[in-house]
C-alpha distance (Angstrom), angle and dihedral (degrees) to the residues before:
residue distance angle dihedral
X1 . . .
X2 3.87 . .
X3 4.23 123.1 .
X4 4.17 77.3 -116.3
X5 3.36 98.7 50.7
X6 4.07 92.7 46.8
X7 3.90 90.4 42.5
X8 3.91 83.2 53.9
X9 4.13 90.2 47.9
X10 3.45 90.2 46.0
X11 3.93 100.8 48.9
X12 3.85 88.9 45.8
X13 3.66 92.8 53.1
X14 4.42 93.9 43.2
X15 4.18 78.3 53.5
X16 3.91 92.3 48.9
X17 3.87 86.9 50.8
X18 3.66 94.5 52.7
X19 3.68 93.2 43.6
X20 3.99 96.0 43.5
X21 4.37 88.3 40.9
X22 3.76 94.5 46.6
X23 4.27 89.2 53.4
X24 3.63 92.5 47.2
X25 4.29 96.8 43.3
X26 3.76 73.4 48.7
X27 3.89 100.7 46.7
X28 3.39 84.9 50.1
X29 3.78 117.8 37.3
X30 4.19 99.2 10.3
X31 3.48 127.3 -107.8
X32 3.78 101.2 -67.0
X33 3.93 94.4 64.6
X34 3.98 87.6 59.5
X35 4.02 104.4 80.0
X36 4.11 114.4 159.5
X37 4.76 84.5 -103.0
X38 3.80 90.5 49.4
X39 3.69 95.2 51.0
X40 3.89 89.3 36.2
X41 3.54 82.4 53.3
X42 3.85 96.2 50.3
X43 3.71 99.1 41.2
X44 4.32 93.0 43.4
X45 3.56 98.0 -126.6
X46 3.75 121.1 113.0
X47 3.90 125.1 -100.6
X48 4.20 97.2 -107.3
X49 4.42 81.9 58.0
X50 3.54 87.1 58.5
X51 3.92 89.0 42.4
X52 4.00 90.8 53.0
X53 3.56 88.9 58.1
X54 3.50 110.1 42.0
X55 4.36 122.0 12.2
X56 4.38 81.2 -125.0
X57 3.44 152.9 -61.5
X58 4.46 92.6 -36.5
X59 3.53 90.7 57.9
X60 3.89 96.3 45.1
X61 3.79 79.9 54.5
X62 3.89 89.8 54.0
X63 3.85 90.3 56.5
X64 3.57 86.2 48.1
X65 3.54 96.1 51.9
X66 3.69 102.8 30.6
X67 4.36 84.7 56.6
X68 4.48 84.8 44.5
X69 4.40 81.8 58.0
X70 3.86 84.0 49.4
X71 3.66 96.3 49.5
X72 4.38 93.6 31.8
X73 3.78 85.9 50.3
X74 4.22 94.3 50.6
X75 4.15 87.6 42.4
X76 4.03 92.9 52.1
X77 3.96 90.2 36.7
X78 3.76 90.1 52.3
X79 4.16 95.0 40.1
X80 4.16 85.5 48.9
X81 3.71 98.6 46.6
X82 4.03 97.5 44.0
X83 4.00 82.8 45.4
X84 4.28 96.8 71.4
X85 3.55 97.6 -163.1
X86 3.34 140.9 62.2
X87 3.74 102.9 -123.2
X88 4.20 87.9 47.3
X89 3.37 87.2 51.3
X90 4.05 97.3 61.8
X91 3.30 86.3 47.0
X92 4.03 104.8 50.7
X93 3.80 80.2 26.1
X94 4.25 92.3 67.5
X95 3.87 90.2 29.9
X96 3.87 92.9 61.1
X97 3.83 91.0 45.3
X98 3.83 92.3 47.2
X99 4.12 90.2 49.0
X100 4.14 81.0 46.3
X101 3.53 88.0 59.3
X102 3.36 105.8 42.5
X103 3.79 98.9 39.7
X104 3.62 99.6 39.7
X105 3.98 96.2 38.9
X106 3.68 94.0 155.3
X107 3.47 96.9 47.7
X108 4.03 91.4 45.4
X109 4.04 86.3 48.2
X110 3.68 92.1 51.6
X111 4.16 90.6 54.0
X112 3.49 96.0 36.6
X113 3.98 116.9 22.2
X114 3.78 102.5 33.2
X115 3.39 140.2 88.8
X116 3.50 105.6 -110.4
X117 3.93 143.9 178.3
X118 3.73 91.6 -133.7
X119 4.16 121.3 116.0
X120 3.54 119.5 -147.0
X121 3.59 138.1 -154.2
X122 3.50 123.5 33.0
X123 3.74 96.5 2.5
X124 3.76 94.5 33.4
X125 4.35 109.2 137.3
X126 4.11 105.5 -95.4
X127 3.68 97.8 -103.1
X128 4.10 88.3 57.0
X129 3.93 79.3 52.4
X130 3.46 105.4 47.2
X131 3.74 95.6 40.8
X132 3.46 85.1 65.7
X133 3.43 98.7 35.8
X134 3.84 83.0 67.7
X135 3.88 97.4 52.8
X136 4.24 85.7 48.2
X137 4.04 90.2 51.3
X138 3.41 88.4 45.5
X139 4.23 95.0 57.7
X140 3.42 93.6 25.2
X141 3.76 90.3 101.9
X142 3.41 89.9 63.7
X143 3.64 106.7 40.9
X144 3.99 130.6 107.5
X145 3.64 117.8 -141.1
X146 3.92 97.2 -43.8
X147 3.74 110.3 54.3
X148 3.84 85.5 164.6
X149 3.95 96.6 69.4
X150 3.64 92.7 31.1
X151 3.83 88.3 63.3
X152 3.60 90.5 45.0
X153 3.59 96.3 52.6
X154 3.93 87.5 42.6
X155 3.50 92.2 47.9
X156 3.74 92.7 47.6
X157 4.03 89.8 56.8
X158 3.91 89.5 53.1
X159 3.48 94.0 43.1
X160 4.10 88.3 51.4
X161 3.67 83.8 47.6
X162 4.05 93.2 52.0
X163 3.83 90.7 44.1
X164 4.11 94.7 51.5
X165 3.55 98.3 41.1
X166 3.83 89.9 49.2
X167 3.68 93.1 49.1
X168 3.93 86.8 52.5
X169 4.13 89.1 -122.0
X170 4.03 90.8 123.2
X171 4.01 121.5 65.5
X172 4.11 110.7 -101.5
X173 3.46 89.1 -143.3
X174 3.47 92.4 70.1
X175 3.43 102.8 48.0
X176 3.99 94.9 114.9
X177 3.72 99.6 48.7
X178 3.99 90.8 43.6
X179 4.35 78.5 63.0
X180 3.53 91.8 39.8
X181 4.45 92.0 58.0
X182 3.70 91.4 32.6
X183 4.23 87.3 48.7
X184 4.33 87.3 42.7
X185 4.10 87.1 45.7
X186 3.58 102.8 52.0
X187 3.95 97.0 36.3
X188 3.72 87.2 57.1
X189 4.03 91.7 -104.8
X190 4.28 90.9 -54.8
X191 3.71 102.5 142.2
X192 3.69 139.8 -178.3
């Protein structure tokens, strides 16, 4: 192996240690206990390492939420393809991405309540792309003429759903019929 090629391991593997210690400070404690000198701290390597692999603590939030799209786009591309029709699929479609939310909360926060470095749209990184790729296959059978801001609009209602169940504003109880209306609303009242 060449000095370059073990430099190159080496760096990629520091950045996978930021990445993977920032998530779980953040799992564990939320996202204001991680600052670039308490994960220095906690991975042993001084603040300007940290600062050669990401510009600070937004962008080690991007990697964190750009890798949560990767992992949020598998989850609803799994629950949608074991599903088999369309209707199912809404419904085991929003179910994943409320269990996302509310099992990986730091990892949801990161791509949807921080400040991050991250463009989307058009030039949004591929797993911002394909995550919602998933959500726009997933309506698309139900869509008019513009699946795009049908899924956005959908997606907006689940994500409202995600953010007021997690902050405890909605009734637990009522968790399952909350899917059922959101499932009857956005599959233009077809049920099963």
């Amino acid at each position: 192996m060449s000095a370059t090629t073990r430099r190159e391991r080496e760096r990629s593997a520091r950045r996978r240690l930021i990445i993977d210690t920032a998530r779980e400070m953040a799992e564990d404690q939320g996202w204001d206990a991680v600052t670039v000198r308490k994960l220095a701290d906690q991975i042993e390597y001084s603040q300007p390492v940290l600062y050669s692999h990401f510009a600070g603590k937004s962008a080690i939030v991007s990697a964190v939420a750009e890798e949560g799209c990767a992992e949020l786009a598998a989850i609803t591309r799994r629950a949608r393809e074991e599903a088999g029709d369309p209707v199912l699929a809404v419904a085991a479609v929003a179910a994943a991405y409320l269990a996302f939310a509310t099992e990986r909360p730091a990892i949801y926060d990161a791509i949807f309540g921080m400040e991050v470095t991250l463009e989307f749209g058009p030039a949004a990184p591929q797993p911002l792309k394909d995550a919602f790729a998933e959500l726009e296959r997933t309506f698309a059978p139900f869509t008019g003429s513009d699946a795009e801001t049908f899924t956005e609009v959908a997606w907006s209602s689940l994500h409202g759903l995600a953010a007021l169940d997690r902050g405890k504003r909605l009734r637990p109880s009522h968790r399952d019929a909350r899917l059922k209306i959101f499932v009857a609303q956005w599959t233009k009242g077809r049920s099963r």
